[in-house]
One Martini backbone bead per residue (centre of mass of N, CA, C, O) as a GRO file, in nm:
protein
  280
    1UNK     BB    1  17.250  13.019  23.001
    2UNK     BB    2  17.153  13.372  22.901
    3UNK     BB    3  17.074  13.320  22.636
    4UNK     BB    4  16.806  13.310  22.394
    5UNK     BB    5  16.662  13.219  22.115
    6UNK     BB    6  16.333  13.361  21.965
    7UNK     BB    7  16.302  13.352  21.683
    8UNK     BB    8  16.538  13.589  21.669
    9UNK     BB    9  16.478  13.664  21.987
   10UNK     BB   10  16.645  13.799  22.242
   11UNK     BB   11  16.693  13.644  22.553
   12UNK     BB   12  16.807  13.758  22.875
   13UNK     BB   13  16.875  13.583  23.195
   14UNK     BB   14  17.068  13.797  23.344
   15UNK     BB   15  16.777  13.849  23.403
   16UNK     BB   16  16.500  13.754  23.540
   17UNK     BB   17  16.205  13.676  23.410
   18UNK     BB   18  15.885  13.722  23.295
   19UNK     BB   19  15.592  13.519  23.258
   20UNK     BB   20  15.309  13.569  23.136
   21UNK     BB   21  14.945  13.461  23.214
   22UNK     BB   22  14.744  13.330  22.907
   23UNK     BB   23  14.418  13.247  22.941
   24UNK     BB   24  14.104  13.113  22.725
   25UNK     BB   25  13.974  12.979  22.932
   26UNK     BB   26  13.705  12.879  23.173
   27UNK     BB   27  13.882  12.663  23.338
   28UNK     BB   28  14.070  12.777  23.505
   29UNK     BB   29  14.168  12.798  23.828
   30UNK     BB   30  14.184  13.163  23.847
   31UNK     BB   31  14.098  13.319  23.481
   32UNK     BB   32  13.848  13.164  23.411
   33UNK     BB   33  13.693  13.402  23.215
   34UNK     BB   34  13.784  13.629  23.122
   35UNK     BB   35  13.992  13.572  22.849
   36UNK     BB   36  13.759  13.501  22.558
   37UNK     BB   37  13.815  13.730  22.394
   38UNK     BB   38  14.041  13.912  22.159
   39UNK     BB   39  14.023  14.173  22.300
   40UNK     BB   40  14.101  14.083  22.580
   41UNK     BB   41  14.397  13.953  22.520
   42UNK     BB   42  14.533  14.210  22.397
   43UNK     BB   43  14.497  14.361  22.603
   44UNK     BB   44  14.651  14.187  22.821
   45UNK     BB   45  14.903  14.135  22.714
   46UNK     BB   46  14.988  14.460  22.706
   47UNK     BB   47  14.968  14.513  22.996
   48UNK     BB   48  15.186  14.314  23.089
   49UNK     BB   49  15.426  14.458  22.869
   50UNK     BB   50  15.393  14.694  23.048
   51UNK     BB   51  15.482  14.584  23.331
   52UNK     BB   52  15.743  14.344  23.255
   53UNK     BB   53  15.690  14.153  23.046
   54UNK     BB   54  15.896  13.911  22.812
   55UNK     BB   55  15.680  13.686  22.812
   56UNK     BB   56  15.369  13.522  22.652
   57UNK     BB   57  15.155  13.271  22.781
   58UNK     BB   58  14.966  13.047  22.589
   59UNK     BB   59  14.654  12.888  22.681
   60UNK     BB   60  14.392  12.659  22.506
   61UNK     BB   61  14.442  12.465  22.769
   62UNK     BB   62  14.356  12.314  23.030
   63UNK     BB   63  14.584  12.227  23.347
   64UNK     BB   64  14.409  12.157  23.574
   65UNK     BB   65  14.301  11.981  23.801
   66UNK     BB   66  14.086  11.791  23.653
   67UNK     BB   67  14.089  11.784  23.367
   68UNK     BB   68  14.003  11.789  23.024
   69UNK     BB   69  14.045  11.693  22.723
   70UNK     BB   70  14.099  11.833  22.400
   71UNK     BB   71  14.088  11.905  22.075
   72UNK     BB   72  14.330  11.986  21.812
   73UNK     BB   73  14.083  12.171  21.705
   74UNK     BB   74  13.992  12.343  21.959
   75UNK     BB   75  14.277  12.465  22.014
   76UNK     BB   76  14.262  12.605  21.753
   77UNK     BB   77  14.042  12.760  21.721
   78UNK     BB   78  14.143  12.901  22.036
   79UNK     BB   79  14.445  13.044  21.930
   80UNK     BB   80  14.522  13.162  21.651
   81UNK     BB   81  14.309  13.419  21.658
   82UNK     BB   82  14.502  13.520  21.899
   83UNK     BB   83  14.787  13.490  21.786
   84UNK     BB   84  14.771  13.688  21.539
   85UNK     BB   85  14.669  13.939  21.706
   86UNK     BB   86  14.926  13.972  21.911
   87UNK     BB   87  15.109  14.007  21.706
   88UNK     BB   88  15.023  14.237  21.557
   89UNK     BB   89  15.033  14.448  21.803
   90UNK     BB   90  15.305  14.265  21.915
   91UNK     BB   91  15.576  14.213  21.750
   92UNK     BB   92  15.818  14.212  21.976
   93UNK     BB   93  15.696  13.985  22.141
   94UNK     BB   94  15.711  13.766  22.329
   95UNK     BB   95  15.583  13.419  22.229
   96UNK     BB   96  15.412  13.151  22.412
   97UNK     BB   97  15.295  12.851  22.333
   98UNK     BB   98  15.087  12.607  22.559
   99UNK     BB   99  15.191  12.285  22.448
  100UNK     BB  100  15.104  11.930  22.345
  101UNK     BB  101  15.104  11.947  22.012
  102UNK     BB  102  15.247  11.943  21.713
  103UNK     BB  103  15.036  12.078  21.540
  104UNK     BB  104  15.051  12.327  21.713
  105UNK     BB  105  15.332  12.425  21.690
  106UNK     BB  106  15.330  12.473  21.393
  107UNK     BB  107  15.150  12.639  21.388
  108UNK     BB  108  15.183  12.874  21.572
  109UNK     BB  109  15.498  12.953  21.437
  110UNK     BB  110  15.360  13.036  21.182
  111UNK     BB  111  15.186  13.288  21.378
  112UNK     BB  112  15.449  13.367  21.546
  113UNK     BB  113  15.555  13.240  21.768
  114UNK     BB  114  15.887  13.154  22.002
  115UNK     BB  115  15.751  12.928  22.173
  116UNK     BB  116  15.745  12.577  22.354
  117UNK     BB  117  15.521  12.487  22.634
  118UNK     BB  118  15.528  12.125  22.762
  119UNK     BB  119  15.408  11.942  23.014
  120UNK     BB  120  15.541  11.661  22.903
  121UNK     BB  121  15.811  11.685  22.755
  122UNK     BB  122  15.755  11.468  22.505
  123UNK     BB  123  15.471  11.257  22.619
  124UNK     BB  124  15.228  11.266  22.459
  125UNK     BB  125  15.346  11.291  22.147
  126UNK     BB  126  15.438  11.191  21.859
  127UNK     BB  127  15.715  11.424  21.721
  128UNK     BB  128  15.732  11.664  21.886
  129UNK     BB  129  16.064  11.724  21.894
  130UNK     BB  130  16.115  11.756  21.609
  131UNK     BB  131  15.949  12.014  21.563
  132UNK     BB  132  16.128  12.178  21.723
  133UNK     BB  133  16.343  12.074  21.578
  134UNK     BB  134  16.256  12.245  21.289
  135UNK     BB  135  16.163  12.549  21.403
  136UNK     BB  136  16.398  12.675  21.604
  137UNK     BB  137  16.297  12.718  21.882
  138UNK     BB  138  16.227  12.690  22.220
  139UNK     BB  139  16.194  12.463  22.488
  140UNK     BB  140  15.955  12.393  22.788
  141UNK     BB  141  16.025  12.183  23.015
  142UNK     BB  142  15.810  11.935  23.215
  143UNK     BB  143  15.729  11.817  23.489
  144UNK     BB  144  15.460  11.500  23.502
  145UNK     BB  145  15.263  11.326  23.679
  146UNK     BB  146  15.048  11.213  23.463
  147UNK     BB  147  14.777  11.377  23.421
  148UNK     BB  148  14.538  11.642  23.463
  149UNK     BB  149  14.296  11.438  23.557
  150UNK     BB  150  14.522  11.274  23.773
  151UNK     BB  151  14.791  11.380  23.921
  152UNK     BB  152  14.604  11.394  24.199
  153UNK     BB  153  14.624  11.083  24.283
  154UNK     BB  154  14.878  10.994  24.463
  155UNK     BB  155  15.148  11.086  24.457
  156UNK     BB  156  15.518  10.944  24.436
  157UNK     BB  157  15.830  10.984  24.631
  158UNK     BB  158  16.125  10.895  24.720
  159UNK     BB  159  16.271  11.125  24.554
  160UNK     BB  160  16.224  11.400  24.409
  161UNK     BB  161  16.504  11.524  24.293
  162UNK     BB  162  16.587  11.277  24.164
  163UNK     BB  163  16.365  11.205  23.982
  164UNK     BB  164  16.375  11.475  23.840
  165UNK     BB  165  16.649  11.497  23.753
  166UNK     BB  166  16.642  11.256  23.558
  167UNK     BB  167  16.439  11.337  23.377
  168UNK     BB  168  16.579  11.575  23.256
  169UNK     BB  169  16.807  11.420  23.154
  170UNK     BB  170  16.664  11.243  22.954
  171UNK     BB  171  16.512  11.453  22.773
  172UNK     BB  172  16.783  11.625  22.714
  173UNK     BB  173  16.901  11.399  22.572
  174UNK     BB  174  16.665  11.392  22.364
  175UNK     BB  175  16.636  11.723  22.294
  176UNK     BB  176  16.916  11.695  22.159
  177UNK     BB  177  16.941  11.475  21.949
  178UNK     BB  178  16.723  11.672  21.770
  179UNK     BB  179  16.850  11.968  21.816
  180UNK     BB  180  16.797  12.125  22.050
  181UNK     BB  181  16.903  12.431  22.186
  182UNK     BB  182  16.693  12.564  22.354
  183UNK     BB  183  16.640  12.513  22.697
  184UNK     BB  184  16.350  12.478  22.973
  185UNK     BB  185  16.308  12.417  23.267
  186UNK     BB  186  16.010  12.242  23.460
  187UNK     BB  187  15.920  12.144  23.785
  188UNK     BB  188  15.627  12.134  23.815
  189UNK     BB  189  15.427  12.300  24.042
  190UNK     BB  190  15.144  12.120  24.074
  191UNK     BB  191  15.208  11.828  23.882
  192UNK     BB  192  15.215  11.549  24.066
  193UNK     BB  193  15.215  11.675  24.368
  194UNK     BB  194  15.209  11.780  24.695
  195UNK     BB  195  15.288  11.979  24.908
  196UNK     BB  196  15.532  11.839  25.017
  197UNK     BB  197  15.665  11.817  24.758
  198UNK     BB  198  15.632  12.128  24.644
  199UNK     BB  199  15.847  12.237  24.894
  200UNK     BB  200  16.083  12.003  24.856
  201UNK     BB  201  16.128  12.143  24.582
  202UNK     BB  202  16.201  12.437  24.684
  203UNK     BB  203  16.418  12.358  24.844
  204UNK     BB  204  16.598  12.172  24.569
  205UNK     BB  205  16.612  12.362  24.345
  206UNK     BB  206  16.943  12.424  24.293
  207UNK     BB  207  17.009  12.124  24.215
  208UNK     BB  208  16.949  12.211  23.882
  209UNK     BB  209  17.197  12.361  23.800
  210UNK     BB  210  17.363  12.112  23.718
  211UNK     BB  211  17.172  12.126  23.412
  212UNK     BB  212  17.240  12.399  23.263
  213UNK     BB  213  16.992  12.542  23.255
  214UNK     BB  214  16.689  12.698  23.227
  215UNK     BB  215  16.462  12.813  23.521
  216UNK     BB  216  16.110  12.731  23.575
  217UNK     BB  217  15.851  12.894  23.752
  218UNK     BB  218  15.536  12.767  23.865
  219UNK     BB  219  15.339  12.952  24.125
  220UNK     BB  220  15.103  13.064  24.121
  221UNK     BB  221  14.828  13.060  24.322
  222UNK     BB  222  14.860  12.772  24.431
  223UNK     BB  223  14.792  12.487  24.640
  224UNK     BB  224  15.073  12.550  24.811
  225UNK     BB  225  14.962  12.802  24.939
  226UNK     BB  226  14.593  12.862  24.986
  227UNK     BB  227  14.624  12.548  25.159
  228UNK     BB  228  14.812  12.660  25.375
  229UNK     BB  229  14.657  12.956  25.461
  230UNK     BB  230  14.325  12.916  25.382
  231UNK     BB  231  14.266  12.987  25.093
  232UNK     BB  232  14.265  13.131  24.786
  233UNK     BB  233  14.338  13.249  24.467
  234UNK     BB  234  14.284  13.498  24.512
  235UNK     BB  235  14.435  13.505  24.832
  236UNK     BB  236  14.761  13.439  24.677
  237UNK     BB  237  14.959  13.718  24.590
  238UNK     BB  238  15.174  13.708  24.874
  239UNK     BB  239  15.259  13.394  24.850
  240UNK     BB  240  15.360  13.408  24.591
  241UNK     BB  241  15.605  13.635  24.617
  242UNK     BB  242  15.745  13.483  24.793
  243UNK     BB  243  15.788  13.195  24.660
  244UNK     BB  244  15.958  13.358  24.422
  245UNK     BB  245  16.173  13.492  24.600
  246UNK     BB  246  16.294  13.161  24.650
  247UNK     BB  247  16.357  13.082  24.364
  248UNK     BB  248  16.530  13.300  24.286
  249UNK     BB  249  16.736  13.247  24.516
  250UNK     BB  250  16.774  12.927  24.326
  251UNK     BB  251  16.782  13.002  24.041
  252UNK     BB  252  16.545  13.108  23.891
  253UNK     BB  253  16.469  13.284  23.560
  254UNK     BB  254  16.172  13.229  23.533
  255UNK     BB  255  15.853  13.374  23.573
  256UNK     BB  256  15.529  13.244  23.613
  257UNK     BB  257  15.273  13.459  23.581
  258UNK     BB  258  14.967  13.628  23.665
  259UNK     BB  259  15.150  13.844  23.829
  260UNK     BB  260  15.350  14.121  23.701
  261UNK     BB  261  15.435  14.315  23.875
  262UNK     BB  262  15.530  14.190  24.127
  263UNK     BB  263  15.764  13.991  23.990
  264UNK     BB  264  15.904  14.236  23.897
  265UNK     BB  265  15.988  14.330  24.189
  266UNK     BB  266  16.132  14.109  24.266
  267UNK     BB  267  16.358  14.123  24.110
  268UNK     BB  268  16.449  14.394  24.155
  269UNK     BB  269  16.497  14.375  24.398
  270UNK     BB  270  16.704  14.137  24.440
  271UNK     BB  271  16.928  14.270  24.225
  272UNK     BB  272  17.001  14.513  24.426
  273UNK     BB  273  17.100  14.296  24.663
  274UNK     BB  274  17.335  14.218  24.467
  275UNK     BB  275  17.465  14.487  24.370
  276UNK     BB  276  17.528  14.599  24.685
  277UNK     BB  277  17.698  14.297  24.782
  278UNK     BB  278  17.917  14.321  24.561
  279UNK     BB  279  17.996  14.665  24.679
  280UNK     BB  280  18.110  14.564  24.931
   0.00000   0.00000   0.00000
């Protein structure tokens, strides 16, 4: 599948997608506390769909490792009105919002939104998969063992390629049977997960396409780069770049990105060199 229908907007997926990551919250693992304010997150969403994301994914609720959950109440007080906001300035855009609550989704939908990126994959809470085959939106399926408080916690697997394809397979044909049209996994890389997991997960991310979906890498700043190479989140940038551009050769078509202009570099390079290899 090349194209998605993202509430009336196509996305064309025949060229890797970046998608720019708006958190909104004070505890992100990367930039928590940087847009707090709506003119702040309006401000950051246009940068980014200046630098060349095709879409903007927007999220109310941290879920880094050891995070706590907050209430339905509190996610919604703090997504809504920044994305009126950012819908209002930027009416073309595609806006996905990152959420696994059903009553989130089907407001956020209603104010905007135009796809829901869901981290339990329809396993937080009864309804999910329902919501989202009512609303017609594409929906983001990701793999976690775990919650984000715990899933850390000693995560373990006999094959990681073979139970996560198990798994996407299991959820695929349940968000089938409820109606869903467009559907994108994400192998959740660092969501219950050890370091040595998410490496052999990015080694045979390839082994996903025979999911026929499309597949999004989330790889960014990630604790996969920077306790590998021994340094932080602000200074892995570098390894981000590197890990997104083994993804893309893997078949990832769409990059969760932190920063929006490099992961476009990458897919640029990229497309450039099979366009070359093509012409020879």
């Amino acid at each position: 599948m090349s194209t998605v229908n993202c509430n009336g907007k196509s996305l064309d997926l025949s060229v890797p997608a970046v998608m720019g990551i708006l958190n909104m919250t004070a505890d992100s693992f990367f930039d928590g506390g940087r847009y707090l304010t709506i003119s702040s997150q309006v401000q950051r969403a246009g940068q980014m769909l200046a630098e060349g994301a095709r879409i903007i994914d927007i999220g109310a609720v941290s879920t880094r490792p050891g995070a706590s959950e907050v209430s339905c109440e509190e996610e919604l007080d703090k997504l809504i009105p920044s994305l009126k906001a950012i819908r209002k300035d930027f009416p073309a855009a595609i806006l996905s919002v990152d959420t696994f609550r059903p009553a989130v989704a089907r407001t956020a939908v209603e104010e905007g939104a135009d796809m829901i990126n869901d981290i339990y994959g329809g396993r937080f809470e009864a309804g999910m998969m329902e919501t989202v085959a009512y609303l017609k939106v594409p929906y983001i399926i990701m793999h976690m063992k775990g919650r984000p408080g715990n899933m850390q916690d000693n995560p373990t697997y006999s094959d990681i390629i073979a139970e996560i394809t198990y798994f996407f397979e299991k959820q695929l044909a349940e968000a089938r049977n409820h109606g869903i049209r467009d559907i994108i996994i994400d192998p959740g890389f660092g969501f219950g997960k050890s370091i040595e997991h998410n490496y052999s997960l990015l080694s045979g991310l390839e082994s996903l396409q025979s999911l026929e979906v499309p597949i999004l890498a989330g790889l960014s700043r990630k604790t996969m780069i920077y306790r590998v190479l021994g340094t932080d989140p602000a200074h892995a940038l570098n390894g981000t770049s590197v890990l997104q551009t083994i993804a893309l050769m893997k078949g990832a078509c769409i990059l969760r990105s932190h920063d929006v202009k490099e992961a476009v570099e990458a897919v640029t390079l990229l497309e450039t060199l099979k366009k070359n290899s093509q012409e020879q």
